[in-house]
C-alpha positions as CSV (number, residue, x, y, z in Angstrom):
1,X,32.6,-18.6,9.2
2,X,34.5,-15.9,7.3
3,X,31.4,-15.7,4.9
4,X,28.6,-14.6,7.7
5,X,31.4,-11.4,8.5
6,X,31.9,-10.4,4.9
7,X,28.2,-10.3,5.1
8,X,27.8,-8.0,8.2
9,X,30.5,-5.8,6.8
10,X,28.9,-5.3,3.7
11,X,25.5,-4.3,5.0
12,X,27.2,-2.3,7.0
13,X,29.2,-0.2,4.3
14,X,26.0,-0.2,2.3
15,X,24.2,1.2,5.3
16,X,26.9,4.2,5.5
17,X,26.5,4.9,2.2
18,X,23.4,6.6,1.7
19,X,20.7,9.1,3.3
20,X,18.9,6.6,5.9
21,X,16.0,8.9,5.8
22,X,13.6,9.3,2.9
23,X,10.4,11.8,2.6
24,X,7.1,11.4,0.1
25,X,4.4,13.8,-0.4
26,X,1.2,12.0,-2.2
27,X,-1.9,13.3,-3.7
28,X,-4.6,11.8,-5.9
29,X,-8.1,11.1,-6.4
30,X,-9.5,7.1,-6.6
31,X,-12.5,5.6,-8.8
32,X,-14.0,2.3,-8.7
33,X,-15.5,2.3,-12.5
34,X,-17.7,5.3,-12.6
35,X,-17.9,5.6,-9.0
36,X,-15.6,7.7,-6.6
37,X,-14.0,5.9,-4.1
38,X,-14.7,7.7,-0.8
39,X,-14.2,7.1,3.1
40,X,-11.0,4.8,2.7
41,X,-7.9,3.9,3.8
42,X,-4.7,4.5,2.3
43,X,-1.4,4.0,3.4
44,X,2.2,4.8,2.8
45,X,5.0,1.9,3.9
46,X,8.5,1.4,3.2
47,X,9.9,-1.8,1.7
48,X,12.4,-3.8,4.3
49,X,14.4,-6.6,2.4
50,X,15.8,-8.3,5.7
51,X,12.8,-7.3,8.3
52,X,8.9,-6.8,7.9
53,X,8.1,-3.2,5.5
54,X,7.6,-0.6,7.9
55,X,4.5,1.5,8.5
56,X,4.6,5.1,8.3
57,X,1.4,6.7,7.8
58,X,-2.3,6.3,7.1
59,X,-5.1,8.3,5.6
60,X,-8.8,8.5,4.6
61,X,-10.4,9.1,1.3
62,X,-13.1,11.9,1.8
63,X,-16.4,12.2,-0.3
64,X,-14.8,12.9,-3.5
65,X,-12.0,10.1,-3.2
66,X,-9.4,13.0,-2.8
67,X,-6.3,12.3,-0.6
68,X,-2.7,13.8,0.4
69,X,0.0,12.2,2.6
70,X,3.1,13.0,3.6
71,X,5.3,10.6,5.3
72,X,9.2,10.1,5.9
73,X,10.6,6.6,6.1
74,X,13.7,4.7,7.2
75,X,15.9,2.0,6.4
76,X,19.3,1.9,7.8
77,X,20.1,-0.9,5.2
78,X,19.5,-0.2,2.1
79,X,17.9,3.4,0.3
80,X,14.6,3.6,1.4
81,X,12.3,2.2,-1.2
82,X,8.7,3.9,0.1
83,X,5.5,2.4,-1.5
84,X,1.6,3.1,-1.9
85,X,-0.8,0.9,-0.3
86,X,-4.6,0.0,0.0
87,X,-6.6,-2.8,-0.1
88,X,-8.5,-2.2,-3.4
89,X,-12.0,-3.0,-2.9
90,X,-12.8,-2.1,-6.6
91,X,-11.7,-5.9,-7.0
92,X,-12.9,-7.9,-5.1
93,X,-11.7,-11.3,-5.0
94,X,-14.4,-13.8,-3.3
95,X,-17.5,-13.2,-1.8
96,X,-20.5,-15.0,0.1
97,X,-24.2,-14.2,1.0
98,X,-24.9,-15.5,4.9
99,X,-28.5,-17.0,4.2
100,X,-29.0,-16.7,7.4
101,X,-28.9,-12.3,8.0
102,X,-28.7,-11.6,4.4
103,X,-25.5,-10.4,5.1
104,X,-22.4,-10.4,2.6
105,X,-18.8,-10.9,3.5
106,X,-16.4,-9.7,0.5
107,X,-13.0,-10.1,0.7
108,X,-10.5,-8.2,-1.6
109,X,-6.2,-7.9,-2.4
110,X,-4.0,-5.3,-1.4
111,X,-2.6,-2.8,-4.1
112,X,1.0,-1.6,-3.5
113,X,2.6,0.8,-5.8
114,X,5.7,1.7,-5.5
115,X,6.7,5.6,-5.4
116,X,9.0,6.7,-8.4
117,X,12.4,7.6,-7.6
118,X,12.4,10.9,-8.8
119,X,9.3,11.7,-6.0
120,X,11.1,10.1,-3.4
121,X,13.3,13.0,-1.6
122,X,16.6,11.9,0.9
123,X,16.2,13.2,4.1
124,X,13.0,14.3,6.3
125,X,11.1,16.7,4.1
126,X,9.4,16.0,0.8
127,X,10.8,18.7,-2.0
128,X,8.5,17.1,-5.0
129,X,4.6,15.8,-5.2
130,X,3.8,12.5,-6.7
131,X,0.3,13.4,-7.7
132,X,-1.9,10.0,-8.5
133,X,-4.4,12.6,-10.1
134,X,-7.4,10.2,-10.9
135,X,-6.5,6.5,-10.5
136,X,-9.9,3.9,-11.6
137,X,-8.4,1.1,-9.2
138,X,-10.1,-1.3,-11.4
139,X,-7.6,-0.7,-14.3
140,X,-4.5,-1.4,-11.5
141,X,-2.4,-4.3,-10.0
142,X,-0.2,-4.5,-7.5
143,X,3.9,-4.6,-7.3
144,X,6.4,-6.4,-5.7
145,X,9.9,-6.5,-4.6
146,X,12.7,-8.3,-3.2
147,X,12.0,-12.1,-2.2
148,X,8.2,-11.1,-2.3
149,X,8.7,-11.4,-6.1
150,X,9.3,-15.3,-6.1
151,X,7.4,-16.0,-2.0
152,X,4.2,-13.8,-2.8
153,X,1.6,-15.7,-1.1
154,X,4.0,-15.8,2.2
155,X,6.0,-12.7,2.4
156,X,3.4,-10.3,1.0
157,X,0.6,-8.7,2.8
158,X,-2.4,-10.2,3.4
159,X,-6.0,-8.9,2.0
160,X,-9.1,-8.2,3.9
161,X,-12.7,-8.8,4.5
162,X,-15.4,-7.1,5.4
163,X,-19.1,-8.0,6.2
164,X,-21.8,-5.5,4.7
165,X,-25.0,-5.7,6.4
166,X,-28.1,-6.5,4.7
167,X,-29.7,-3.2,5.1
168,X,-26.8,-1.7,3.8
169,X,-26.4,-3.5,0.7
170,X,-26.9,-2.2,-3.1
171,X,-26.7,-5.5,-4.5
172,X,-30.3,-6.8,-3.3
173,X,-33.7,-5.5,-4.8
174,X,-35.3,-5.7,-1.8
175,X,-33.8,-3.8,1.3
């Protein structure tokens, strides 16, 4: 019994002890191989080590696979520990034709990068740029933390799919 409060009271001298707000300001521009990697999502999160990582903001690639982000995070635990995430389609994982439309569903990982100390300001209001400047997504894998080190497949976030219509496709010589 005595163990469970020693617990509580340590979490909760850890959680006085530092800033519980933490602000990012990310740039950078994304390739897949020789092509730019345009019109997608990228996201910032912050790492939770009791509860689920928190969401804090979301942009778009535009045409020349340029993007900035600011976000400010929160963890009334531990230091904020604010991370970089996508799923990277450069990679794709598993794929199948439907025979049926000619349709292909591809299905890829997540990438999560963690933001470097030094970038990561306390408080609400990023002082310092972390500037990706031109990532090729094929060339990168992801990171993890915490219990998501040894649990990956179940603590982790999950990839995605997506179906790419025939008429859309770049990988068929016949439209």
């Amino acid at each position: 019994m005595i163990y469970p409060i020693l617990l509580l009271l340590l979490i909760g001298q850890i959680s006085c002890a530092h800033e519980p707000y933490a602000s990012v300001h990310l740039t950078g521009t994304l390739y897949c191989n020789e092509s730019i990697y345009q019109h997608e999502k990228v996201e910032v999160w912050e790492k939770n080590y009791i509860m689920a990582d928190s969401w804090a903001t979301t942009v778009t690639t535009d045409e020349n696979g340029y993007f900035e982000m600011k976000a400010t995070v929160r963890d009334d635990y531990f230091p904020p520990k604010p991370y970089f995430y996508m799923i990277n389609w450069c990679k794709e994982k598993q794929w199948w034709n439907d025979k049926e439309t000619g349709d292909k569903l591809v299905c890829s990982e997540p990438l999560k990068v963690f933001i470097p100390k030094e970038y990561v300001t306390p408080g609400r209001e990023a002082k310092k740029t972390f500037d990706f400047t031109q990532v090729n997504l094929a060339m990168v894998e992801t990171q993890f933390a915490g219990l998501e080190i040894v649990l990956q497949t179940v603590l982790s976030q999950k990839g995605e799919c997506r179906r790419i219509l025939k008429k859309d496709r770049t990988d068929l010589w016949d439209n």
